[in-house]
N, C-alpha and C positions, 0 to 999 in steps of 0.2 A: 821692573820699573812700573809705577800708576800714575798717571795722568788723570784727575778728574777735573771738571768742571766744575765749582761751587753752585751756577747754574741749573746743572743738571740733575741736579741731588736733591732727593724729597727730603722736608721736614719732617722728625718723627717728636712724637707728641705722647707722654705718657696719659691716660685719662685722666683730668683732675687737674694736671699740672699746667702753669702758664707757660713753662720754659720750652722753647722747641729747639732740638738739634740739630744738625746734619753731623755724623760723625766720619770725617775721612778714614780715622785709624780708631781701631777700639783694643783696648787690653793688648797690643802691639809689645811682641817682645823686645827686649834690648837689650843689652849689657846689667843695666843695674835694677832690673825692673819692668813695671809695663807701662808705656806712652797712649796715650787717649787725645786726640785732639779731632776736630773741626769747625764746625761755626753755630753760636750758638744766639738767641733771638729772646729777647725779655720784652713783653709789651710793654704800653704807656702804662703808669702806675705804680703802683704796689709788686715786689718780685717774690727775689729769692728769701733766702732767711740766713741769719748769719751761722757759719760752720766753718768747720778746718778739713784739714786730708790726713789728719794724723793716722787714723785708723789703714791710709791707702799709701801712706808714705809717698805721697808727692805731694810738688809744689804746684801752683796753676799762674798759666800765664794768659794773659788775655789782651789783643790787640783789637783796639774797636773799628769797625767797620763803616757801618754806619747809622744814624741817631745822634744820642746822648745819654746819661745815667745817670746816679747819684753812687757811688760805691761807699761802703764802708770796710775799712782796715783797722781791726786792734782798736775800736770805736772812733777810730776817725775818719771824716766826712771829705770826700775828692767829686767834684764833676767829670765826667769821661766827657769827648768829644772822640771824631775822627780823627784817626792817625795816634790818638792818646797807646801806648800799654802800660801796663802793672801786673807787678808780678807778687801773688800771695806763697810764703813760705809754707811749710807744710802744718806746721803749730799757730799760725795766723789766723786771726776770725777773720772773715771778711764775710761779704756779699754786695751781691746790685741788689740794692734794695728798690731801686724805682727808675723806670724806665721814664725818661723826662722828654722823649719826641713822643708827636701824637706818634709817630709809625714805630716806638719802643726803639731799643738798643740791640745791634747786631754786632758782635766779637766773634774774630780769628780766637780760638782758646787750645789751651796744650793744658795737661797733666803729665809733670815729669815727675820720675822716682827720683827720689834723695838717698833711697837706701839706707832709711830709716824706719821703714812701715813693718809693720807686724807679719809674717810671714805666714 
């Protein structure tokens, strides 16, 4: 069993990058694949960039936390709020393209395998 506290959990920050994580599980084995989830942080502004999981064969699911966003799916435009989720297929473009609270957009997110990814 793990019990963590979201709390308790440092953000990790690539250099360069706006995005910051916490990851509960990483590369997590399972049945059809590998699971990746924890919370993840997009400031106010300008984000991510749009991309798929094709190459990782999962899907991503993201329940928001708290903020707001702008998402884009397959070129269309959604506002996230709290308690919102969506779920991008694995062949799906998507991204947060901008974090719309001054304090950015905080999501619950998972990467699940489809058992479709390139091995």
């Amino acid at each position: 069993m793990k019990l963590i506290n979201e709390q308790d959990m440092e953000w990790f920050q690539k250099p360069g990058a706006r995005l910051k994580t916490k990851n509960l599980l990483t590369d997590h084995k399972i049945g059809a694949g590998l699971l990746t989830c924890g919370v993840s942080q997009w400031p106010y502004g300008d984000a991510g960039v749009l991309h798929t999981h094709v190459e990782t064969g999962q899907d991503e699911i993201y329940i928001v936390l708290r903020g707001s966003g702008r998402l884009i799916v397959n070129g269309e435009e959604h506002i996230l709020k709290p308690g919102d989720m969506f779920q991008a297929e694995c062949g799906e473009e998507h991204a947060i393209v901008e974090g719309l609270d001054p304090a950015g957009i905080e999501m619950f997110y998972m990467l699940v395998p489809t058992g479709t990814g390139e091995d």
